[in-house]
C-alpha positions in Angstrom: 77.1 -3.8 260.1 76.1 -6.9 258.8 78.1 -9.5 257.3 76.9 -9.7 253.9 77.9 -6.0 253.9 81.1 -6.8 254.6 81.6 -10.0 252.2 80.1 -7.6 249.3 82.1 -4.9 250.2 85.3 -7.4 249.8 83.9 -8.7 246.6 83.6 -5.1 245.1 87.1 -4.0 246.6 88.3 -7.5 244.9 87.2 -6.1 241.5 88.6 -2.8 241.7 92.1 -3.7 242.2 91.4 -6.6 240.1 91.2 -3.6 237.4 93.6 -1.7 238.2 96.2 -4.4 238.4 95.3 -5.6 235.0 95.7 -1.8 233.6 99.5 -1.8 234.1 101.1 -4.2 231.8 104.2 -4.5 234.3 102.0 -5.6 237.4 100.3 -7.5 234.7 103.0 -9.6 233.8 104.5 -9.6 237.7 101.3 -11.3 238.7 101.0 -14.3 235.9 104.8 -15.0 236.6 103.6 -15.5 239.9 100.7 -17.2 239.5 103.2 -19.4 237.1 105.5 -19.9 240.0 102.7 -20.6 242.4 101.1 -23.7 240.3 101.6 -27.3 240.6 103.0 -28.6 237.5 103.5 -32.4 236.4 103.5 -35.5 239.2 103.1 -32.7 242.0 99.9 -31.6 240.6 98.4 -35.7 240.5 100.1 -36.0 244.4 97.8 -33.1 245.4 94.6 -33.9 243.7 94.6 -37.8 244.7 95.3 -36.3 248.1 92.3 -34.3 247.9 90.0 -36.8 246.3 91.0 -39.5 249.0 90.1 -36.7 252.0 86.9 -35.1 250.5 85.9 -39.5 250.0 87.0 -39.3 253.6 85.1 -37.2 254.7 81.8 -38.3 252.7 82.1 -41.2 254.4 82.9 -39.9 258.0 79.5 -37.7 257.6 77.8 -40.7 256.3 79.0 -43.0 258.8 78.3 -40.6 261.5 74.5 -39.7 260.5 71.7 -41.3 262.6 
């Protein structure tokens, strides 16, 4: 079976339970508490996405450097 089979398969199975999770207003609301939970909020949130921005500038560099 090829792979782009499989990853479309995934996306497609994604959906599905997307929908049916979003049907039921009680899994509905369990899943955006979570999602609420799961979030960086305030001076967290800055930490992680000046961490990010220095390792993806990183790694621009390192590829850049490293190119003959």
């Amino acid at each position: 079976m090829r792979v782009t089979y499989i990853i479309l398969a995934l996306l497609v199975f994604s959906a599905v339970l997307s929908m049916l999770i979003s049907q039921d207003p009680e899994k509905s609301a369990a899943l955006s508490q979570m999602y609420r939970d799961a979030a960086f909020t305030g001076a967290t949130r800055e930490i992680v996405i000046a961490a990010l921005a220095i390792g993806l500038g990183g790694f621009i560099v390192y590829l850049t450097m490293t190119r003959r």
